[in-house]
N, CA, C and O atoms as a DFTB+ gen file, in Angstrom:
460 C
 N C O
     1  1    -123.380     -12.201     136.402
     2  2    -122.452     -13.295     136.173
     3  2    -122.694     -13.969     134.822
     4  3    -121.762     -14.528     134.245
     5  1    -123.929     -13.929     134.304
     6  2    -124.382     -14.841     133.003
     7  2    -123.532     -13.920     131.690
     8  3    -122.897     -14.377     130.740
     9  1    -123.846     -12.261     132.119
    10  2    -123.018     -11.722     131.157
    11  2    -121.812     -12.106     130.803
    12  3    -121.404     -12.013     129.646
    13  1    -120.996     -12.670     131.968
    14  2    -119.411     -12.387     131.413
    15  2    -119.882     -13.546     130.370
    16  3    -119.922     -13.374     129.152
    17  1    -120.309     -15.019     131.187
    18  2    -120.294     -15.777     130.071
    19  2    -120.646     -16.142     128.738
    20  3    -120.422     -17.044     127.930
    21  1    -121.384     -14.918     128.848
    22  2    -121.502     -14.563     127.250
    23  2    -120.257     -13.605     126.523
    24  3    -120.283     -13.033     125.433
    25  1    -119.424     -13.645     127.306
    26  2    -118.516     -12.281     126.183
    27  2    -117.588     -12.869     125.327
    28  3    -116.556     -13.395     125.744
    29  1    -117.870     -12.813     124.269
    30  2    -116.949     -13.175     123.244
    31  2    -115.312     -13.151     123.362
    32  3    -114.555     -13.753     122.600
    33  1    -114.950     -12.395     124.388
    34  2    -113.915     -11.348     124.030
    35  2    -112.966     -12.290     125.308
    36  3    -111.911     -12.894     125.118
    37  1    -113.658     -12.180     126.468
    38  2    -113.603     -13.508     127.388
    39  2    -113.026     -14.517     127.016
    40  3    -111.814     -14.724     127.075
    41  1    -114.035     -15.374     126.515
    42  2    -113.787     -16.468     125.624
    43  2    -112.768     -16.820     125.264
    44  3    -111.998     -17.687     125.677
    45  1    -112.719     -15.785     124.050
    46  2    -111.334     -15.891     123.357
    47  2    -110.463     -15.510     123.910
    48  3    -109.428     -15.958     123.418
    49  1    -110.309     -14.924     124.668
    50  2    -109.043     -14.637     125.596
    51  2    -108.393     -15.991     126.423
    52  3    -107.268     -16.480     126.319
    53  1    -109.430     -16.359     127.199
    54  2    -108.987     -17.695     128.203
    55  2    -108.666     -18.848     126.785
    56  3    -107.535     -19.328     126.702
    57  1    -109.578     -19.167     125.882
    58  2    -109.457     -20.385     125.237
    59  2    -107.994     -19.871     124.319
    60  3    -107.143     -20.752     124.448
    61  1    -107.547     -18.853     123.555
    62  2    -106.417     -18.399     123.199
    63  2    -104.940     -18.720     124.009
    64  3    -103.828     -19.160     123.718
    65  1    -105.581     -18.269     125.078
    66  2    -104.067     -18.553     126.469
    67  2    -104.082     -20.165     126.742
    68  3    -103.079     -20.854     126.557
    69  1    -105.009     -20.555     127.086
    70  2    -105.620     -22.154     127.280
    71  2    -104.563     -23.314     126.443
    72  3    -103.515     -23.865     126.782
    73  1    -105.276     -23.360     125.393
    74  2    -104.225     -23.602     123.999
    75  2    -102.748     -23.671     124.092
    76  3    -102.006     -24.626     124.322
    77  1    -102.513     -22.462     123.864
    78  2    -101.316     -22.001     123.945
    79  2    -100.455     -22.750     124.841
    80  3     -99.422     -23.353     124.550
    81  1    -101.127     -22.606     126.189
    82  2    -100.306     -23.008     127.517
    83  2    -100.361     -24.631     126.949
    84  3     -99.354     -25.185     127.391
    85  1    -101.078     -25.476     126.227
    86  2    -101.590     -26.419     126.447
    87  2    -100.355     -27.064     125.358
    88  3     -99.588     -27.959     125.715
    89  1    -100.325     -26.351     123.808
    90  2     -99.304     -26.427     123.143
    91  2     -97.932     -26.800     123.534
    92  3     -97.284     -27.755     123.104
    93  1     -97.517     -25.772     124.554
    94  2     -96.764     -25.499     125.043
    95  2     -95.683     -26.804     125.697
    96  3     -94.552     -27.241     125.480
    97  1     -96.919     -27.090     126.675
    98  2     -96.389     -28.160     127.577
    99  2     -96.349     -29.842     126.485
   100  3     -95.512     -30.672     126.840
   101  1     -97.332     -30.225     125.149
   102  2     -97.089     -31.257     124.744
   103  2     -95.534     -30.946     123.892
   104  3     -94.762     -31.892     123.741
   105  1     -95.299     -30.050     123.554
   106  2     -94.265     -29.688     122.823
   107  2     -92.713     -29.798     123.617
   108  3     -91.614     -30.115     123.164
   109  1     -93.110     -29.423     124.889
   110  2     -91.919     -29.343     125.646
   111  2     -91.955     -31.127     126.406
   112  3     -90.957     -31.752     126.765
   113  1     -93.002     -31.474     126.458
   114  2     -93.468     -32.598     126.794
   115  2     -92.795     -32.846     128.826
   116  3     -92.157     -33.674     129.476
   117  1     -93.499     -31.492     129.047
   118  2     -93.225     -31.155     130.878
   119  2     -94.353     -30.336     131.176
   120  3     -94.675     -29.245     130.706
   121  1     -94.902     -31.054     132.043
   122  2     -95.909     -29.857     132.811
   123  2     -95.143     -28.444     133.316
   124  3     -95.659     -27.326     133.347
   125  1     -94.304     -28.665     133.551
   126  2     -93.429     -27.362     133.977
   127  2     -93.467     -26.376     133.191
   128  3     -93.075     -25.280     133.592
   129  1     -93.879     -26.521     132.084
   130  2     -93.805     -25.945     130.714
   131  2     -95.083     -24.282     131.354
   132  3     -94.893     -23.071     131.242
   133  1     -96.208     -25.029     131.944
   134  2     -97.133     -24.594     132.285
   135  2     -97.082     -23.258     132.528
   136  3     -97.701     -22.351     131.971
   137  1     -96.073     -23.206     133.652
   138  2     -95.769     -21.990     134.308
   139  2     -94.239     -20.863     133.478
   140  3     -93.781     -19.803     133.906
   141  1     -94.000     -21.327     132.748
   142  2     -92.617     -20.534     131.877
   143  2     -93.222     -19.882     130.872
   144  3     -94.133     -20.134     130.083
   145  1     -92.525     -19.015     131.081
   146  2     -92.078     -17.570     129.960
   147  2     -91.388     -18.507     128.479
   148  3     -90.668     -19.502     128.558
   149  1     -91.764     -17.978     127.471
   150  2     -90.794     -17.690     126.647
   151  2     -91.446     -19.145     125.762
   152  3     -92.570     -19.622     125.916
   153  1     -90.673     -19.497     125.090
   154  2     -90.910     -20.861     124.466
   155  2     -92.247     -20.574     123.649
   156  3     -93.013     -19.639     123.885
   157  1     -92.459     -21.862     122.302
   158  2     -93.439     -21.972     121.190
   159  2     -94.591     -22.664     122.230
   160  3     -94.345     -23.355     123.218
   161  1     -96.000     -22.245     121.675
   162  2     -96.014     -20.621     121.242
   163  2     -96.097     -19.739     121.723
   164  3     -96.233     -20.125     122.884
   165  1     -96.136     -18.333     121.760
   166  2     -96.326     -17.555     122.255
   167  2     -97.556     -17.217     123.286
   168  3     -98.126     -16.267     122.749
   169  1     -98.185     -17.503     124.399
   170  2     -99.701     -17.644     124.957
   171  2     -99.693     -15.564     125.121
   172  3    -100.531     -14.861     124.556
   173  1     -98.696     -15.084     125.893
   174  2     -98.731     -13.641     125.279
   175  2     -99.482     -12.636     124.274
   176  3    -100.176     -11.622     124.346
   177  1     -98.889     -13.593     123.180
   178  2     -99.113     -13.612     121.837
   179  2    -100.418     -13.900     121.520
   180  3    -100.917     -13.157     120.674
   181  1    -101.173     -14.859     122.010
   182  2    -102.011     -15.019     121.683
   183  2    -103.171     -14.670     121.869
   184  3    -104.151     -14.736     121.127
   185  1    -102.995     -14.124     123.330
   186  2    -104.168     -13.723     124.168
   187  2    -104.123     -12.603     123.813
   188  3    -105.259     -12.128     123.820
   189  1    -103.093     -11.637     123.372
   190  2    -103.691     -10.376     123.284
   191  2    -103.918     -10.147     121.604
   192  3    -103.965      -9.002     121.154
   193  1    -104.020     -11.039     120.945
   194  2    -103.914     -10.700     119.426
   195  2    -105.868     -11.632     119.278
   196  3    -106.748     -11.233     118.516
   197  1    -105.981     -12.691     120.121
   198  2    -107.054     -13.050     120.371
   199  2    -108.197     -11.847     121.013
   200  3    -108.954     -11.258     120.241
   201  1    -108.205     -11.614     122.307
   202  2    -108.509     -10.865     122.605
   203  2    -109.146      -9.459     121.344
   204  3    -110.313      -9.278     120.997
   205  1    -107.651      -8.508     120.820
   206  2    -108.045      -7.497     120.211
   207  2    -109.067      -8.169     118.711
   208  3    -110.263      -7.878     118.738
   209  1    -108.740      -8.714     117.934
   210  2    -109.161      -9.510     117.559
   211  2    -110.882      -9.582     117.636
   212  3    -111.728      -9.389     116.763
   213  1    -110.989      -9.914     118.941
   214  2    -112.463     -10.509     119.111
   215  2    -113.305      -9.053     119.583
   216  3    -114.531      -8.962     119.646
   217  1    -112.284      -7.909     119.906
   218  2    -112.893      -6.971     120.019
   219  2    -113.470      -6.365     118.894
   220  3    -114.675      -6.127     118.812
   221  1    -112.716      -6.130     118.099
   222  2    -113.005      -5.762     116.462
   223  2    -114.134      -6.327     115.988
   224  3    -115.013      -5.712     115.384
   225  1    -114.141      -7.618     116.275
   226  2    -115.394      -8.508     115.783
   227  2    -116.731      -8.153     116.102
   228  3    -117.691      -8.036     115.340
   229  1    -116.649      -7.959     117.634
   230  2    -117.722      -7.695     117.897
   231  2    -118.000      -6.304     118.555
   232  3    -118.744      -6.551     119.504
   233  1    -117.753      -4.931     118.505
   234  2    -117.419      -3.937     118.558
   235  2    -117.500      -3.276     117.042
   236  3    -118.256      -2.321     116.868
   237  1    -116.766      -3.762     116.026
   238  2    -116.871      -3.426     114.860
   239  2    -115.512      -2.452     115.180
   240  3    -115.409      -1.718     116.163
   241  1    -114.196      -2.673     113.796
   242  2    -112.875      -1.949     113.599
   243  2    -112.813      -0.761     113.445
   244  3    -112.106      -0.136     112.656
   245  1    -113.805      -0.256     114.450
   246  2    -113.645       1.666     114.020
   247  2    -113.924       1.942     115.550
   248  3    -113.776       3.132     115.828
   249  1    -114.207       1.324     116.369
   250  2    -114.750       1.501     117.786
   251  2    -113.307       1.940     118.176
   252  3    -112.314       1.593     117.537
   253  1    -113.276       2.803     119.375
   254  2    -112.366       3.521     120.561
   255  2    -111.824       2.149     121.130
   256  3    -110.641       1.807     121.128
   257  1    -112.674       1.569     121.518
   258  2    -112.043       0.109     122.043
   259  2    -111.050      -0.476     121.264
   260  3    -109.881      -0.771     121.512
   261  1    -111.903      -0.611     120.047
   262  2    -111.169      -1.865     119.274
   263  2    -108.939      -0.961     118.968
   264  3    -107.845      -1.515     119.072
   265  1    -109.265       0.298     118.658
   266  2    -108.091       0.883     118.837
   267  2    -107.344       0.953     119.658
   268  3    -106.122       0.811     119.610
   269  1    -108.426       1.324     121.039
   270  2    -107.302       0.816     122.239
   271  2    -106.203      -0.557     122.025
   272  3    -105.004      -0.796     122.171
   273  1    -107.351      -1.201     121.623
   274  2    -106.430      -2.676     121.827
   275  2    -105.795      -3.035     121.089
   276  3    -105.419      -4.198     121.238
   277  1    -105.291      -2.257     119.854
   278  2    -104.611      -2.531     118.695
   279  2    -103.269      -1.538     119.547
   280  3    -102.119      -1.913     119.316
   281  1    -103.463      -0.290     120.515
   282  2    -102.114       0.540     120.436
   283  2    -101.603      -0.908     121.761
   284  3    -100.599      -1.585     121.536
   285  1    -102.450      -1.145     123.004
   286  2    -101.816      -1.890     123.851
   287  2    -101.151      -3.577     123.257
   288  3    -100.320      -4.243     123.874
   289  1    -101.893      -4.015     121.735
   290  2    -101.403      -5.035     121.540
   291  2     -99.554      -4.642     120.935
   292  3     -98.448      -5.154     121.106
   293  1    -100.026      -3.646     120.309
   294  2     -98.634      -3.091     119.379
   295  2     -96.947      -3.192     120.611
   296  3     -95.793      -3.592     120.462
   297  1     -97.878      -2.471     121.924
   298  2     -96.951      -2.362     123.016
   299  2     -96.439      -3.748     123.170
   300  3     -95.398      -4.086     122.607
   301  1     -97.132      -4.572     123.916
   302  2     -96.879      -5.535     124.097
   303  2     -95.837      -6.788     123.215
   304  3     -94.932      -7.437     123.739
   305  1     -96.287      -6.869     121.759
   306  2     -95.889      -7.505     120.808
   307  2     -94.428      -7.080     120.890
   308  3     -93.415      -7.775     120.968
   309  1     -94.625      -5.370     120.840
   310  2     -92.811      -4.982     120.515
   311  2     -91.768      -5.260     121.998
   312  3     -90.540      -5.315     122.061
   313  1     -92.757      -5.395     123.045
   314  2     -91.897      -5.889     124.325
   315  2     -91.416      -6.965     124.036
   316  3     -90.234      -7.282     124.174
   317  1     -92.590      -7.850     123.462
   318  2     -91.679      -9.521     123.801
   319  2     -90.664      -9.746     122.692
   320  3     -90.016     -10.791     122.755
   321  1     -90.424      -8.860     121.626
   322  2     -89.803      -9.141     120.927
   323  2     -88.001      -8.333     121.116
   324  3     -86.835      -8.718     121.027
   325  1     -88.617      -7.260     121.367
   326  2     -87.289      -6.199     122.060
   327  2     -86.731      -6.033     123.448
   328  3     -85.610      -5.765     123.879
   329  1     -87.750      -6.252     123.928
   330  2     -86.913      -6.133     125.617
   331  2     -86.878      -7.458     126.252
   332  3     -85.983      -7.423     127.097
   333  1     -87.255      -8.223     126.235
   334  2     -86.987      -9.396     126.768
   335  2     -86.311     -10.189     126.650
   336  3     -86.086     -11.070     127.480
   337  1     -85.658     -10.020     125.220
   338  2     -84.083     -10.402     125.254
   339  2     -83.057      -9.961     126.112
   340  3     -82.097     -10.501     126.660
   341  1     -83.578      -8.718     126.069
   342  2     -82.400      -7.815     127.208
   343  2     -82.439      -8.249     128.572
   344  3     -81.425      -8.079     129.249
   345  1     -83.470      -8.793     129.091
   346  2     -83.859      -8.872     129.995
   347  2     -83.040     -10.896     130.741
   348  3     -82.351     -11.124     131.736
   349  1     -83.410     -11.546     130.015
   350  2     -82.885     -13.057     130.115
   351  2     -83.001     -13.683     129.018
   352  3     -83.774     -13.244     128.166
   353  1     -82.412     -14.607     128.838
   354  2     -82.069     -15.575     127.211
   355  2     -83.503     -16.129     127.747
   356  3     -84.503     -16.027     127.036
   357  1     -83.537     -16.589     128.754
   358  2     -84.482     -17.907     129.018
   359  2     -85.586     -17.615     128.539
   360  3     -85.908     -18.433     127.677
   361  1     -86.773     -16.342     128.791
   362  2     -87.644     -16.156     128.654
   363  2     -88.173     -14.794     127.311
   364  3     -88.903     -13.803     127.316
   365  1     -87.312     -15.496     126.318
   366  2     -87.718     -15.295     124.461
   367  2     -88.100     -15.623     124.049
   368  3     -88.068     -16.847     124.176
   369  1     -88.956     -15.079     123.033
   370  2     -90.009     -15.647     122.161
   371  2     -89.346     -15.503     120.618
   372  3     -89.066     -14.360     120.257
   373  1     -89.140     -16.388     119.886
   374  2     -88.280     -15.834     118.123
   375  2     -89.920     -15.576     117.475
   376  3     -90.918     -16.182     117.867
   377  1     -89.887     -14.480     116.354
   378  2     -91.075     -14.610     115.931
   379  2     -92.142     -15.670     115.141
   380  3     -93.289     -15.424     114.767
   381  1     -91.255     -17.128     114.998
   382  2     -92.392     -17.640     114.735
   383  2     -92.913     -18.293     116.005
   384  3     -93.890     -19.000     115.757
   385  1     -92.613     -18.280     117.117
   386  2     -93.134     -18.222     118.335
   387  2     -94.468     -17.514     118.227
   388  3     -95.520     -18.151     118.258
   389  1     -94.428     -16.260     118.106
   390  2     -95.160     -15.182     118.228
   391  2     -96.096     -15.447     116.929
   392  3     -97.301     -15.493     117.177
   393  1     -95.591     -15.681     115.183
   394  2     -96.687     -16.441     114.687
   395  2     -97.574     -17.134     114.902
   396  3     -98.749     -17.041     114.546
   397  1     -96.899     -18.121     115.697
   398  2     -97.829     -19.057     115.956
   399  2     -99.145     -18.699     116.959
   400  3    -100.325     -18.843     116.639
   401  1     -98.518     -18.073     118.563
   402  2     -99.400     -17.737     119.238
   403  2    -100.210     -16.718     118.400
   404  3    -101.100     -16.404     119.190
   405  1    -100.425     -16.009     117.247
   406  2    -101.032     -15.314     116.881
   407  2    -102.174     -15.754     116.206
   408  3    -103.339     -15.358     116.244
   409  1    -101.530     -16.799     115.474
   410  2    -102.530     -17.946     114.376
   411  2    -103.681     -18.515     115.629
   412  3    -104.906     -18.401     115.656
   413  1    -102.720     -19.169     116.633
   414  2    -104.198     -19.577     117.936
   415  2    -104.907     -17.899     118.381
   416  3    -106.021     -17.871     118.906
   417  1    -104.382     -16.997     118.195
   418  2    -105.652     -16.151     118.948
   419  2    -106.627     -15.761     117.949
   420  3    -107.744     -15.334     118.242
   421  1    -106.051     -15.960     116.367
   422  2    -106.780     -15.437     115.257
   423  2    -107.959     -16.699     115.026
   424  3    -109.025     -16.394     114.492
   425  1    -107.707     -18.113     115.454
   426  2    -108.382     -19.124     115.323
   427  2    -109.900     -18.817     116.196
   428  3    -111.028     -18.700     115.718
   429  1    -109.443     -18.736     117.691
   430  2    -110.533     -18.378     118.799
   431  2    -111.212     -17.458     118.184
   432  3    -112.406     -17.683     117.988
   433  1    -110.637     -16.211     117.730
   434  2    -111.392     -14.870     117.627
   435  2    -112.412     -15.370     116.678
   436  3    -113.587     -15.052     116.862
   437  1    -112.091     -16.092     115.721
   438  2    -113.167     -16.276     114.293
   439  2    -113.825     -17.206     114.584
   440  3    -114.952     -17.015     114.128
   441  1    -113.730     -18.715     115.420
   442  2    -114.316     -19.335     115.933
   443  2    -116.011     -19.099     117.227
   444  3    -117.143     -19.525     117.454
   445  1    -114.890     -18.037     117.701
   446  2    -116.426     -17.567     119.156
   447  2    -117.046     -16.711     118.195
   448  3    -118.235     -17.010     118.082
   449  1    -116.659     -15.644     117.368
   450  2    -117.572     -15.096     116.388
   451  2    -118.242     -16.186     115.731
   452  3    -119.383     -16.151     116.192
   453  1    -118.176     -17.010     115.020
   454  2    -119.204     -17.473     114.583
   455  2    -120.175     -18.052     115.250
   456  3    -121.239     -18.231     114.659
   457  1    -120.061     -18.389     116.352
   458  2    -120.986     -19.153     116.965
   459  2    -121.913     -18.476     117.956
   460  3    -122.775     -19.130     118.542
């Protein structure tokens, strides 16, 4: 159990989504915010760009891992941007949505690395 709480990758994952969700709701200024799709910023976005991110870091950008998580982030990124329009207006992200949640996962990732 002490391991997980050491994993960098962890970390930045929950505190990336955390944020995000947290953004989210002062912006929309509704707790309801909490639980919805779509809307600035992206927590999606963030967690998995956080996440890969923190893998690289600590893994080092040549690892099997760290690639994995660059092809599943690629997937993902091009979903919320392409199919989920198709899918309902309500729950879209425009890309500076997706900037943004990216800037919070790039923040975590360099943050739990340093420390």
């Amino acid at each position: 159990m002490t391991d997980l709480l050491k994993n960098a990758v962890i970390w930045t994952t929950v505190l990336s989504f955390v944020t995000s969700q947290t953004v989210k709701v002062i912006m929309a200024r509704d707790l309801k915010a909490l639980k919805s799709y779509g809307g600035m910023p992206s927590s999606h976005t963030a967690l998995i760009v956080g996440a890969t991110l923190s893998l690289g870091l600590e893994d080092g950008f040549s690892s099997p891992c760290f690639g994995f998580a660059v092809a599943v982030s690629l997937i993902l990124l091009s979903d919320i941007l392409r199919v989920r329009p198709k899918i309902s207006k309500e729950i879209v992200h425009t890309p500076l949505d997706m900037i943004v949640g990216g800037i919070i996962g790039t923040f975590w990732a360099v943050v739990i690395s340093l420390l």
